[in-house]
C-alpha positions as CSV (number, residue, x, y, z in Angstrom):
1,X,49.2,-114.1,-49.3
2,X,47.2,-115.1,-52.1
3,X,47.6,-119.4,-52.8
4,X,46.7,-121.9,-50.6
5,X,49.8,-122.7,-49.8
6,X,50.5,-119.5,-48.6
7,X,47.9,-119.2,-46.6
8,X,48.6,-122.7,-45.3
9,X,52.5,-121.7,-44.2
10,X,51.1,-118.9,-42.1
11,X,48.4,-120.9,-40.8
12,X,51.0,-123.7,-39.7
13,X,53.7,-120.9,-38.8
14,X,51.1,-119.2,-36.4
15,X,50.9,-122.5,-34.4
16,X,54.0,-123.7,-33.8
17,X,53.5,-126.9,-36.0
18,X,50.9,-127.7,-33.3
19,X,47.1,-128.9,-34.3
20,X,45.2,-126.0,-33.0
21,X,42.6,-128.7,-30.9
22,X,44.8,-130.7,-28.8
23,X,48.3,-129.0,-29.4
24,X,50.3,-132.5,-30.1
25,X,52.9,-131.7,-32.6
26,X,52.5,-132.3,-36.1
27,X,56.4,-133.9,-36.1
28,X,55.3,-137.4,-34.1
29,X,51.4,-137.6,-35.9
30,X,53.2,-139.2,-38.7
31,X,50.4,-137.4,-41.2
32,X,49.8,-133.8,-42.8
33,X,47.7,-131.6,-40.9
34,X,45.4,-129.7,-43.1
35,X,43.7,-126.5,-42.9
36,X,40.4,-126.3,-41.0
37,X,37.4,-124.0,-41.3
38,X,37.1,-123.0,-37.4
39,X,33.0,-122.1,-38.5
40,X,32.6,-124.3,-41.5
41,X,31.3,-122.2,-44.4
42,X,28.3,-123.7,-44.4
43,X,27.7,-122.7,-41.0
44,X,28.5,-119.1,-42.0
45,X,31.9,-118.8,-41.6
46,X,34.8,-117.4,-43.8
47,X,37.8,-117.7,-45.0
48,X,39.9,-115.1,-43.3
49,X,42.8,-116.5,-41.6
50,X,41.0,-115.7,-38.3
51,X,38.6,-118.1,-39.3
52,X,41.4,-120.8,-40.1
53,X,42.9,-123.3,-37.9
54,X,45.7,-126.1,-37.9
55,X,44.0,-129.4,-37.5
56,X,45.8,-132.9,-37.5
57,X,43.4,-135.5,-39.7
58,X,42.0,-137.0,-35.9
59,X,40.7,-133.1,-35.3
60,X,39.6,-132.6,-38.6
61,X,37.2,-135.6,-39.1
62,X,36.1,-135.3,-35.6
63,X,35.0,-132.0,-35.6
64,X,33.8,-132.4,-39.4
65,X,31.4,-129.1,-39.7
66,X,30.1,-129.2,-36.5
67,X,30.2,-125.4,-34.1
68,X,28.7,-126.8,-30.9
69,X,29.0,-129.8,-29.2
70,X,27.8,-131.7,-26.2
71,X,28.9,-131.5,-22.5
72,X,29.3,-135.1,-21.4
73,X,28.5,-133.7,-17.9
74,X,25.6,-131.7,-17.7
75,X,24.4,-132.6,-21.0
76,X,23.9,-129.2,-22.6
77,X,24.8,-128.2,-25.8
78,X,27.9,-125.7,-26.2
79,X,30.0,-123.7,-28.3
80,X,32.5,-125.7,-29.6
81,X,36.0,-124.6,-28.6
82,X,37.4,-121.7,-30.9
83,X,41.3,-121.5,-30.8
84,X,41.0,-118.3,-32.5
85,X,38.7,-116.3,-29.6
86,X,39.0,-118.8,-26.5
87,X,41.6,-118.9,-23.8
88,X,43.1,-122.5,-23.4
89,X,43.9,-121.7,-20.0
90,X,40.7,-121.4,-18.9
91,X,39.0,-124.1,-20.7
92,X,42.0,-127.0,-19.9
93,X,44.3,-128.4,-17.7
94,X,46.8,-131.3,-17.7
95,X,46.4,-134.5,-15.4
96,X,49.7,-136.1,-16.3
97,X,49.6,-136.6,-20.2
98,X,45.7,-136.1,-19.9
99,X,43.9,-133.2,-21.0
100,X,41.1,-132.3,-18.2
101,X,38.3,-130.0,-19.5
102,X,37.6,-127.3,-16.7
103,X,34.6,-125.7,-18.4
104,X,31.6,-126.7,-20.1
105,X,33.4,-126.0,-23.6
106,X,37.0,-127.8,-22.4
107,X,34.6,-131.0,-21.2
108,X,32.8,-131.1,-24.5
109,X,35.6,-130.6,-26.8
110,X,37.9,-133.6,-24.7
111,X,35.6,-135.7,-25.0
112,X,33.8,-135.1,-28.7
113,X,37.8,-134.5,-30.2
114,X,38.8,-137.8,-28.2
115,X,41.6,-135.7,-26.6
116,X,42.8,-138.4,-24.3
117,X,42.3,-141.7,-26.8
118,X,45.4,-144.1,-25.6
119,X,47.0,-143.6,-28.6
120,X,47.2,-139.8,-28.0
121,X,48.6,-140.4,-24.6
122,X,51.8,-142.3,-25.7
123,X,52.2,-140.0,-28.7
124,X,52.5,-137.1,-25.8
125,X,54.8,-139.0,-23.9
126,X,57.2,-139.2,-27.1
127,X,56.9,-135.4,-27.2
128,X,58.2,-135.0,-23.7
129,X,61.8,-137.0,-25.1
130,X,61.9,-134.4,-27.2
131,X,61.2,-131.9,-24.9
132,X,57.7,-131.0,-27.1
133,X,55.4,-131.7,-24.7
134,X,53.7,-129.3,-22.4
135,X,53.0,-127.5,-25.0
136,X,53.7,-123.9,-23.8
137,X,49.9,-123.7,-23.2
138,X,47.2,-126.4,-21.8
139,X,44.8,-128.0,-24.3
140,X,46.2,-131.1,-25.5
């Protein structure tokens, strides 16, 4: 693989059409998901394709550069969530349509990604008329 696009068909391949954050499909976003820095590169990441992740726009400019975020619970800052190394499973679970973080790191990322915004909801209902939602894992 040596263009972008390349790299950007594998990227998308590798997750199902799915944003890598909150799993909605990109087929019902009604934008282009785009290629995300998992670290940023000014943070000291890279751009390997385990460093690369398939973001919809609402991902993207949420999570902007940042690698830690805060737990709306306890207050603490944690590690952002990394689809590449974390398990959704343990970080997430589903409430109906809502995405429920069950760690520090699923709590923080809910909440700083918006995860459950009302517009996300209804877009997940639409997914289940076309049999796209769950997504075969938790996470949004």
């Amino acid at each position: 693989m040596t263009s972008r696009r390349d790299i950007e068909r594998h990227v998308e391949a590798r997750t199902g059409g799915r944003c890598e954050y909150r799993r909605m499909h990109q087929s019902l976003q009604g934008a282009t998901f785009h290629l995300k820095y998992v670290i940023p590169l000014s943070r000291g990441g890279h751009s390997q394709l385990d460093n690369l992740a398939w973001a919809c726009p609402s991902c993207n400019l949420h999570k902007a550069n940042r690698i830690d975020v805060i737990d709306p619970d306890a207050g603490n800052r944690v590690p952002l969530f990394n689809p590449r190394l974390d398990d959704r499973d343990e970080h997430f679970g589903w409430d109906g349509y809502r995405v429920m973080g069950q760690t520090p790191v699923g709590r923080a990322i809910v909440a700083a990604l918006e995860f459950n915004y009302p517009r996300r909801i209804q877009i997940r209902q639409a997914e289940e008329l076309l049999d796209l939602f769950p997504p075969n894992e938790v996470g949004g």
